[in-house]
Phi, psi and omega in degrees: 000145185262165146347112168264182145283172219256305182277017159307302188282117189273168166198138174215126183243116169334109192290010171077340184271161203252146266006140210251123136311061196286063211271151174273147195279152210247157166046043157246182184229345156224131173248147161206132199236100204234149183246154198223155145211144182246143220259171156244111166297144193226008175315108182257168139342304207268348187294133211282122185057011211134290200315119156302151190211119215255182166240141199312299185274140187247194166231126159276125195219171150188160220228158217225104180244279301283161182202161215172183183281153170282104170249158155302074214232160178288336157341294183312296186299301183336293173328309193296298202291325188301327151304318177293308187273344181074043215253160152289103244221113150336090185259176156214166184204110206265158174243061200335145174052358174243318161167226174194122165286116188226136152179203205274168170212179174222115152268125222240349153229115196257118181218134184235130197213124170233103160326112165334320162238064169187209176272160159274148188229153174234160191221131162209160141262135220218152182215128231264145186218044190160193153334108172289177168194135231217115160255109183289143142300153177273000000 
């Protein structure tokens, strides 16, 4: 695999209808995506040396970040309201040359920002609030 591009990696948010509908969030110039698992420790008295000892299953989470220019787009509006109703919201997050990452997500930061001599920018966050779900590309 070769190099992608940085503006490639998409966020896209789900319009809630049966079939869902996806539009990619407009202006942004950075996307991110990090994935998490947090370990459980089960280290006991009986444990061989010492030795720590995890338990096999964790909590999987993972966080959704980007930021860009403010455009007027239905992008924008989906967004306001899913901050506003605190509603849980269907994203994808396409992966140039790799796949597409799909579930619920909670957007938990919406930020708006204008310079005096510049664009208005938006910042968001986004925090997995269920099941992923992982599609290779063809």
């Amino acid at each position: 695999m070769t190099a992608q591009r940085g503006r490639d990696l998409l966020i896209k948010i789900g319009d809630g209808q049966n079939p869902e509908t996806f539009t990619t969030v407009a202006g942004l110039r950075t996307t991110g995506l990090s994935f998490n698992a947090t370990t459980i420790d089960i280290t006991n008295a009986d444990s061989t040396d010492m030795w720590r000892e995890l338990l096999a299953a964790g909590v999987k989470s993972a966080a959704l970040s980007g930021s860009g220019v403010f455009k007027d787009a239905a992008s924008d509006l989906a967004l306001r309201s899913a901050f506003f109703a605190q509603s849980l919201t269907n994203f994808q997050i396409v992966i140039p040359h790799f796949g597409t990452v799909a579930g619920p997500f909670k957007l938990t930061e919406l930020k708006y920002e204008g310079p005096y001599d510049g664009e208005v920018k938006i910042q968001l966050s986004l925090a997995s609030a269920g099941a992923l779900s992982f599609a290779a590309l063809p």
